[in-house]
Residue frames relative to the residue before (quaternion, step in Angstrom):
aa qw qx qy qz dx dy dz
X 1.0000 0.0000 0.0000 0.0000 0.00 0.00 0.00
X 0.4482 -0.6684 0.5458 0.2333 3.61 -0.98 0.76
X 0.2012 -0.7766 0.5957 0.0393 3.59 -1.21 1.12
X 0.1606 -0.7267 0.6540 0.1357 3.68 -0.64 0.29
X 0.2794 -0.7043 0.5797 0.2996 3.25 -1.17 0.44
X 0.7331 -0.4974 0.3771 0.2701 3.30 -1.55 1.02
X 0.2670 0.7388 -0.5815 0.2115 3.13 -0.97 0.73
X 0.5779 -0.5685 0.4468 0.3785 3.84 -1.63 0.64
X 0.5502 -0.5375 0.5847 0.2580 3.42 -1.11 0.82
X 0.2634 0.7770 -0.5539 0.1413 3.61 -1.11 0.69
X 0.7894 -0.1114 0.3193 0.5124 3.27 -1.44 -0.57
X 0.5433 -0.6044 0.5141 0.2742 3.71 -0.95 1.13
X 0.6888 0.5453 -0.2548 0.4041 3.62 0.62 -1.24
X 0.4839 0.8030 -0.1303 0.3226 3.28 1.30 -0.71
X 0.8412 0.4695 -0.1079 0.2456 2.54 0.54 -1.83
X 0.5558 -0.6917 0.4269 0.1744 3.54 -0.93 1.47
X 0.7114 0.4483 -0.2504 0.4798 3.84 0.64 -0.76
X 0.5795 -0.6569 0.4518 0.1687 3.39 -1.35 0.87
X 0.7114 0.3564 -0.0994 0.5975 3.17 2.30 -0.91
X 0.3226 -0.6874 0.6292 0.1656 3.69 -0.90 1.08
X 0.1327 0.8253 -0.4973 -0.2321 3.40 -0.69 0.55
X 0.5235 -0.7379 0.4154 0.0946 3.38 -1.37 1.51
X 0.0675 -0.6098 0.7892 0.0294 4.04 -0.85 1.06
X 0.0850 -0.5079 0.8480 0.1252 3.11 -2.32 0.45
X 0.3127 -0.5710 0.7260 0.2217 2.79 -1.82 1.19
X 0.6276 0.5854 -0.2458 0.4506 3.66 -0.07 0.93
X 0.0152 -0.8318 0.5545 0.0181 3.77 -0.74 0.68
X 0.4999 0.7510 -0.3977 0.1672 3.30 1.61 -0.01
X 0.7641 -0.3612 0.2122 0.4906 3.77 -0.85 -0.25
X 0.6872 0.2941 -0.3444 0.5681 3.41 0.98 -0.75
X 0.4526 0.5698 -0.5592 0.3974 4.00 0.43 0.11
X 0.6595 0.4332 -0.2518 0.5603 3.82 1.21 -1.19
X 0.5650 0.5305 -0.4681 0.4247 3.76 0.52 -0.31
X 0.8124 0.3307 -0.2046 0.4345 3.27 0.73 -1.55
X 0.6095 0.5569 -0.4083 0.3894 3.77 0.88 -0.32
X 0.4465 0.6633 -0.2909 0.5254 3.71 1.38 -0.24
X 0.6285 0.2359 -0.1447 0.7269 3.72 0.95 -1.26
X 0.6018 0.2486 -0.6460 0.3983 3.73 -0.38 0.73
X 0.6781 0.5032 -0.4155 0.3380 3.75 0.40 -0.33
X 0.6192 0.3781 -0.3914 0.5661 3.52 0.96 0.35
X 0.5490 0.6646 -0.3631 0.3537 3.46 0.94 0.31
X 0.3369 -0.7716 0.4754 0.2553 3.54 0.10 1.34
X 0.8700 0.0482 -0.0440 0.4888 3.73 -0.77 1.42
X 0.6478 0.3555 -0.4281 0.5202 2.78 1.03 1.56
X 0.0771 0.8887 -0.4501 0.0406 3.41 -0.38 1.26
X 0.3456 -0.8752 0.3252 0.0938 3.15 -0.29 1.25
X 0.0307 -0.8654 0.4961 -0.0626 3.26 0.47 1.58
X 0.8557 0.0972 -0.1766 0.4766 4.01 0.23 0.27
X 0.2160 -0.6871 0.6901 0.0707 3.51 -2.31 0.37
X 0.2289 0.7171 -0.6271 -0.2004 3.15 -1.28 0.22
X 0.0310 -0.7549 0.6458 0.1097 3.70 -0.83 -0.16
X 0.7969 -0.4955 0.3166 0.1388 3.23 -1.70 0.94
X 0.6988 0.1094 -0.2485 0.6618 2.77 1.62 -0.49
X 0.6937 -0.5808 0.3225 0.2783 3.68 -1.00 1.33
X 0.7978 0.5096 -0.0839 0.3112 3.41 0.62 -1.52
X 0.5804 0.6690 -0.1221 0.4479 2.74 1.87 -0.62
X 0.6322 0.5308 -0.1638 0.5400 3.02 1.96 -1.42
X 0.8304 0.1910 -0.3206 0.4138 3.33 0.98 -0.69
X 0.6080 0.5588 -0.5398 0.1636 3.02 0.24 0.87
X 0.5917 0.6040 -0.3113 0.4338 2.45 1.90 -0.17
X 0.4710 0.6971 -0.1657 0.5145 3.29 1.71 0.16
X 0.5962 0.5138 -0.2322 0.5715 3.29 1.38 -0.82
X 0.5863 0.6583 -0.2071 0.4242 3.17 0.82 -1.68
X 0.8744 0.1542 0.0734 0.4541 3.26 0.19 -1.48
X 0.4600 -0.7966 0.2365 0.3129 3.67 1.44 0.82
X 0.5472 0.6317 -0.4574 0.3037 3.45 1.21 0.49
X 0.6356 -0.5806 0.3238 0.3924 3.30 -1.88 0.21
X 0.5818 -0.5321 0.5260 0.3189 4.12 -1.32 0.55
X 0.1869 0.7263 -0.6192 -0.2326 2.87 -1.72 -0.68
X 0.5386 -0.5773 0.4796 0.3829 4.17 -0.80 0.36
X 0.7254 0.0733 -0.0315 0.6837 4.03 0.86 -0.81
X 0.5798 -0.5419 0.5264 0.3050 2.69 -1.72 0.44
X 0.6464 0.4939 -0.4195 0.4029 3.76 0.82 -0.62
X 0.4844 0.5511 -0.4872 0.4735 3.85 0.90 0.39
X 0.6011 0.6852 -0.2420 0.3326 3.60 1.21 -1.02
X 0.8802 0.1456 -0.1152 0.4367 2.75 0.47 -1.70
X 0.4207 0.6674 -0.4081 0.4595 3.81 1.74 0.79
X 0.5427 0.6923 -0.3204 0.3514 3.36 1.58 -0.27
X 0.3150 -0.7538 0.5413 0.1991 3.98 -0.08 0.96
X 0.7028 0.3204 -0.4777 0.4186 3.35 0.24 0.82
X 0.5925 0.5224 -0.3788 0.4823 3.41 1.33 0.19
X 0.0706 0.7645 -0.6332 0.0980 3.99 -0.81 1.15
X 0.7812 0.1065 -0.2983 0.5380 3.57 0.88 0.79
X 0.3288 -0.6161 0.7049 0.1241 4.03 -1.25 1.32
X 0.0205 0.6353 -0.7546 -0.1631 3.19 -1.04 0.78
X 0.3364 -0.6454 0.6856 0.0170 3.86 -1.12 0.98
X 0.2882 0.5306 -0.6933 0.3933 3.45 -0.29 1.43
X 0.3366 0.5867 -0.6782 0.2874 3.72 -0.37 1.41
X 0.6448 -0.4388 0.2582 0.5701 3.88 -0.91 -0.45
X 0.7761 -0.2790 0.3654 0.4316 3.91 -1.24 0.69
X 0.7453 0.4006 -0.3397 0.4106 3.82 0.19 -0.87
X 0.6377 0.6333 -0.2404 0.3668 3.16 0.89 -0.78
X 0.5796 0.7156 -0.3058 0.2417 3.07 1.25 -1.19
X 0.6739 0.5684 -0.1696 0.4405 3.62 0.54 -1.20
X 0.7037 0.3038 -0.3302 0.5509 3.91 0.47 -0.98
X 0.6826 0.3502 -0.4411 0.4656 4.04 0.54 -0.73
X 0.5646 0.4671 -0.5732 0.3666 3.81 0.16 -0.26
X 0.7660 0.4430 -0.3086 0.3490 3.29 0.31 -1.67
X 0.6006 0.5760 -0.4075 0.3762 3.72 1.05 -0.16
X 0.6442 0.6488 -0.1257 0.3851 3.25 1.36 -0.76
X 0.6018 0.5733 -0.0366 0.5549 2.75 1.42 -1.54
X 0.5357 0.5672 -0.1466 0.6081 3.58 1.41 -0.83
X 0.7249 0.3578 -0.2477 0.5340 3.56 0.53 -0.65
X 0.4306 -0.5370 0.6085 0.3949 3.68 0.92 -0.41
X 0.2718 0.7629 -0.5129 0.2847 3.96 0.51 1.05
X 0.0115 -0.7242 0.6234 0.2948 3.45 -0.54 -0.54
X 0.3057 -0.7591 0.5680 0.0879 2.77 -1.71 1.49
X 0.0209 -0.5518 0.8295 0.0835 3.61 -1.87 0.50
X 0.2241 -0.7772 0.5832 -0.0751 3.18 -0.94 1.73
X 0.3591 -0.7613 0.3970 0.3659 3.55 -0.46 0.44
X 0.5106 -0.5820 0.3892 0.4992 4.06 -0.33 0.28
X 0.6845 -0.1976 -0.7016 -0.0089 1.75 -1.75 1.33
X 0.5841 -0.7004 0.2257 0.3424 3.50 -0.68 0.79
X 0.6285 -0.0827 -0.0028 0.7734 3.43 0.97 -0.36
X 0.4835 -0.6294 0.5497 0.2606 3.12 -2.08 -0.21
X 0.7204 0.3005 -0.3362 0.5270 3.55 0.85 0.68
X 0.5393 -0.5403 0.4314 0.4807 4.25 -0.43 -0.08
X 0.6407 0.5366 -0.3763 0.3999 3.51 0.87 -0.96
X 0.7062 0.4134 -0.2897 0.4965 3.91 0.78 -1.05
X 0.6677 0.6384 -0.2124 0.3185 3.63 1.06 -0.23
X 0.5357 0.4419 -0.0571 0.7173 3.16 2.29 -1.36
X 0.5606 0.5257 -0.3992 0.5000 3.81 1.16 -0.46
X 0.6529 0.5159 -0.3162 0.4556 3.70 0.96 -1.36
X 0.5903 0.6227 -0.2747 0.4341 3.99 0.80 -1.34
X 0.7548 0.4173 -0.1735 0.4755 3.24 0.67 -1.46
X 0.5470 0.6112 -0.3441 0.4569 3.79 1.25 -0.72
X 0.7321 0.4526 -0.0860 0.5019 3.21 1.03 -1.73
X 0.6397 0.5110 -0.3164 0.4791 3.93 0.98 0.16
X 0.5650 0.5905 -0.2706 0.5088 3.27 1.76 -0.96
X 0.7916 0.3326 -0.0996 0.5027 3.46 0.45 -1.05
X 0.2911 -0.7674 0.5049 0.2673 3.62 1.57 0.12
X 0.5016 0.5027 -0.5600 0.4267 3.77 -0.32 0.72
X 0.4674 -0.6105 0.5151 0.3788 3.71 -1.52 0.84
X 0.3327 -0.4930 0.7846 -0.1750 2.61 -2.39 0.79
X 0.2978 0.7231 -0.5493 0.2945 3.67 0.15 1.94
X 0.3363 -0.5456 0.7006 0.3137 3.39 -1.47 0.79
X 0.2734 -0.5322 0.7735 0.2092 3.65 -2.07 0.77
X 0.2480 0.6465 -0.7026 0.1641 3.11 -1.16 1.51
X 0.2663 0.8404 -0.4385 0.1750 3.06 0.21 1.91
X 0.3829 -0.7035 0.5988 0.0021 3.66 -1.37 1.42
X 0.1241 -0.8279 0.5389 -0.0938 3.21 0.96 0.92
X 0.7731 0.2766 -0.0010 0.5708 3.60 0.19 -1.52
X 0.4781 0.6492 -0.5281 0.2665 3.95 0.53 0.06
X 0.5403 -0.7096 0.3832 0.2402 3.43 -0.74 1.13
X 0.6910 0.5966 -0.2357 0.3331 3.43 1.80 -0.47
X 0.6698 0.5842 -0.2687 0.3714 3.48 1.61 -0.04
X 0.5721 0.5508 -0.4940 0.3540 3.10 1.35 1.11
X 0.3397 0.6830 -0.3986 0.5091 2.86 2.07 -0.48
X 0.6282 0.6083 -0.2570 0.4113 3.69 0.33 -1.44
X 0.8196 0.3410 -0.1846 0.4218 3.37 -0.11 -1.47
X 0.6155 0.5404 -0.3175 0.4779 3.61 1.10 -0.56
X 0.5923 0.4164 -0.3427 0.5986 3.58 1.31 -0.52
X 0.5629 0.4282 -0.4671 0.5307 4.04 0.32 -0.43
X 0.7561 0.2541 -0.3154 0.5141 3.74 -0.35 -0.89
X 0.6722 0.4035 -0.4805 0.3931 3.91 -0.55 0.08
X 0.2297 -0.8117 0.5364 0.0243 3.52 1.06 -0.56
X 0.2166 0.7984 -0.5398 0.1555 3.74 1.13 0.66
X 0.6454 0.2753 -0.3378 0.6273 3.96 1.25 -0.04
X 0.6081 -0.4871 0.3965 0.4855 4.15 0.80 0.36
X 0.8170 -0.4402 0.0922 0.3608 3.48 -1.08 -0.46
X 0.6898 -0.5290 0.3242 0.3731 3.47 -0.83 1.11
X 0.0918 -0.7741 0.6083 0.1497 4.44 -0.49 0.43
X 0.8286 -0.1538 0.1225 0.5241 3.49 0.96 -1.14
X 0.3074 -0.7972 0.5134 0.0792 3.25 -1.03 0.49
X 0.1537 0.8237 -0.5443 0.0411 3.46 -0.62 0.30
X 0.0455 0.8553 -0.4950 0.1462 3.64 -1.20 1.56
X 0.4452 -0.7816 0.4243 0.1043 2.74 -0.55 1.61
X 0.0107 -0.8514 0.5169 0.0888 3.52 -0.74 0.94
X 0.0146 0.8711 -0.4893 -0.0409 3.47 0.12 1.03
X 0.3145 0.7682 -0.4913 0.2637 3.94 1.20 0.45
X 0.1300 -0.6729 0.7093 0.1649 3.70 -1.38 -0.79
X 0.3189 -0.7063 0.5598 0.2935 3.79 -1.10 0.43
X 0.6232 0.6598 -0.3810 0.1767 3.62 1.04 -0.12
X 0.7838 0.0710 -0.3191 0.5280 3.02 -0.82 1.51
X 0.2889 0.6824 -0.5508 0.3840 3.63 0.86 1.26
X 0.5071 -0.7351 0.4294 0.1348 3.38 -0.91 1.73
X 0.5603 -0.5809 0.4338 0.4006 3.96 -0.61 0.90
X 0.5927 0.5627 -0.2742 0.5068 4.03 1.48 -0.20
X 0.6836 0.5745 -0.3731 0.2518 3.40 1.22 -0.38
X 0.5490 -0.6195 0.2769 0.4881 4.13 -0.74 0.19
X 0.4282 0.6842 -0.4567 0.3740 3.41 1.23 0.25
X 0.6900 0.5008 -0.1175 0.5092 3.43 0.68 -0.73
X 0.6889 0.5128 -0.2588 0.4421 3.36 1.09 -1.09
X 0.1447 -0.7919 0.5839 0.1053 3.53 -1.39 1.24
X 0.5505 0.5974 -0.4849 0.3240 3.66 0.86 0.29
């Protein structure tokens, strides 16, 4: 099992420890997709789960050698835990951030961040108070369009890049184990 040493939650930039430990509030399939890619993640060690239903966490805990918990407020009170991923259903999204966020957690929320502006500007404002980040995971890893991209950012054919904005308007459902979404080479 991965250990983090103890330490005050803060600013990301901060942070003193070579190791991030990672909680999901979540055991679902894409919680296991994405807890798989935190373990290849240099300085990130994913040391806990919980999920709404119990049984779910621990097996998914057993499985994957990390610690449980019965509530999520045991989770995110745990000193080895300095980042909530939130990757339950959309409703959910808001009360486990703002718990987290409350503890002095950092959050990676799954999209969409809440389901109304108020729970969403509530989370921002949670996550500004306690100075610690506050991100939506909205990642194209394998999209076929970010070399096209990155080759436009570095050439700089209008000088230097200020902002960006992309519209994703896709879905993975029904996408074949063959598709480039999936693909890592």
């Amino acid at each position: 099992m991965h250990r983090c040493r103890q330490r005050q939650p803060g600013p990301i930039d901060d942070i003193e420890t070579d190791q991030l430990g990672d909680a999901s509030a979540s055991a679902s399939s894409f919680a296991r997709f994405c807890l798989k890619e935190y373990r290849s993640v240099t300085g990130v060690a994913p040391h806990a789960v919980w999920n709404r239903t119990a049984s779910k966490a621990r097996q998914l805990a057993l499985e994957e050698s990390l610690e449980t918990y019965d509530d999520l407020e045991s989770l995110v009170r745990d000193a080895h835990v300095d980042i909530v991923h939130v990757a339950g259903t959309p409703a959910t999204h808001a009360e486990q951030a703002l718990l987290a966020l409350a503890a002095g957690r950092h959050v990676l929320c799954e999209k969409p961040i809440a389901t109304s502006r108020v729970d969403a500007q509530q989370m921002i404002d949670a996550a500004r108070r306690r100075d610690v980040q506050l991100a939506v995971n909205l990642c194209m890893r394998y999209s076929p369009l970010y070399e096209p991209m990155k080759q436009l950012c570095e050439s700089k054919p209008l000088g230097a890049l200020l902002r960006g904005y992309v519209t994703n308007r896709a879905g993975d459902s029904g996408l074949g184990p063959d598709h480039w979404f999936w693909n890592r080479s």
